[in-house]
Structures are given as C-alpha cells and as structure tokens.
C-alpha positions as CSV (number, residue, x, y, z in Angstrom):
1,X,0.0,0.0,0.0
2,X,1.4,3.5,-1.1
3,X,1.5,6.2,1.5
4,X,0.8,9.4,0.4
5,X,2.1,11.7,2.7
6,X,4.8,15.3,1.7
7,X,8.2,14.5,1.0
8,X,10.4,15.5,4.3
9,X,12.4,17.9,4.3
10,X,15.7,15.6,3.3
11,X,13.9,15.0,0.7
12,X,13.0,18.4,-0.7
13,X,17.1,19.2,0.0
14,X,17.9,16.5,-2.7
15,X,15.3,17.5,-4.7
16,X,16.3,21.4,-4.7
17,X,19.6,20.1,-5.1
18,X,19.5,18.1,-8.5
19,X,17.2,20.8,-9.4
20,X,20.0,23.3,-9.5
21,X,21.1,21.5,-13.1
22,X,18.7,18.9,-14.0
23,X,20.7,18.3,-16.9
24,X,23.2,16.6,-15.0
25,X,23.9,13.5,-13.6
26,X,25.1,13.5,-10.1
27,X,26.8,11.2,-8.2
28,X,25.4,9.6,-4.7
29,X,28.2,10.4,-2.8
30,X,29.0,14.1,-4.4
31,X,24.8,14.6,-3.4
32,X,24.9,13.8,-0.1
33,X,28.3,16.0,0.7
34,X,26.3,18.8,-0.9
35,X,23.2,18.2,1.4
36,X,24.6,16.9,4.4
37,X,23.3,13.2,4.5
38,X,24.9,10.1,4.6
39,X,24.3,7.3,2.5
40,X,22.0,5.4,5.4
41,X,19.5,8.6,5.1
42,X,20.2,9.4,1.2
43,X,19.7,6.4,-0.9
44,X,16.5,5.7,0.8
45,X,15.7,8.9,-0.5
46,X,16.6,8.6,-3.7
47,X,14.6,5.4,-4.2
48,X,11.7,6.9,-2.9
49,X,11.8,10.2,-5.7
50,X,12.7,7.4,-8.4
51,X,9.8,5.1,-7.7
52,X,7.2,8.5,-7.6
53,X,9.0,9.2,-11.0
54,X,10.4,12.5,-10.1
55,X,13.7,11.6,-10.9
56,X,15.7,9.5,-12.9
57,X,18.0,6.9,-11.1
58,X,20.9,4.6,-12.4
59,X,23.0,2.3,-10.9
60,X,26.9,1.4,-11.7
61,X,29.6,-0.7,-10.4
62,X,31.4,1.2,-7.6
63,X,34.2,2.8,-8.9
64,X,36.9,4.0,-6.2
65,X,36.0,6.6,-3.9
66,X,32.5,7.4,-5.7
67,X,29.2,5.4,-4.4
68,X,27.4,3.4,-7.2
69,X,24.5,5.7,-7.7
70,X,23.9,8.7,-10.2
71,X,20.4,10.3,-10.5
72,X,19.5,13.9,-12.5
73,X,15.9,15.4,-11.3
C-alpha cells in the first residue's frame, strides 16, 4: 500500500539540489556531501523520488571513492 504523505524535508534538500542543473547526472556520494546526508538517510531517498517518478536513477559498479548511484531530477 502507497503512502501518500509530503516528501520531508531531506527530501526536498535533494530535490532542490538536482534541481539546480537537471541536466546533470550527479553522483550519490557528491549529493549527499552537498546536502549533508549520509548514505544510510540518502539512498533511501533517492529510491523513494525514483519510484514516484520524479527523478531518474541509475545504478553502476562502484568505482573508487564514488558510491554506485547517479540520479539527474
């Protein structure tokens, strides 16, 4: 069952933040320096956004000192 309840304000952090430049991809790690989360808090974030289509996730082998995830809003 889907709640529908307004994204906290974590959320709306992110979601200013890829808004900045929606053209570009961002990396997980990179986003949550930016807005002060760590990955534990971040990635469930960016899940969330991704499966209420407001954003547009991918996922990659982790590379050295970058997490696996890039997203653009």
């Amino acid at each position: 069952m889907r709640r529908n309840r307004p994204p906290s304000a974590q959320a709306i952090s992110v979601l200013r933040a890829l808004a900045a430049d929606p053209s570009q991809w961002r990396y997980g790690y990179d986003l949550g320096a930016e807005v002060d989360l760590k990955s534990g808090s971040l990635y469930p974030i960016l899940v969330r956004l991704a499966d209420r289509g407001l954003l547009e996730a991918t996922w990659e082998p982790a590379r050295r000192g970058a997490h696996p995830a890039t997203c653009t809003g």
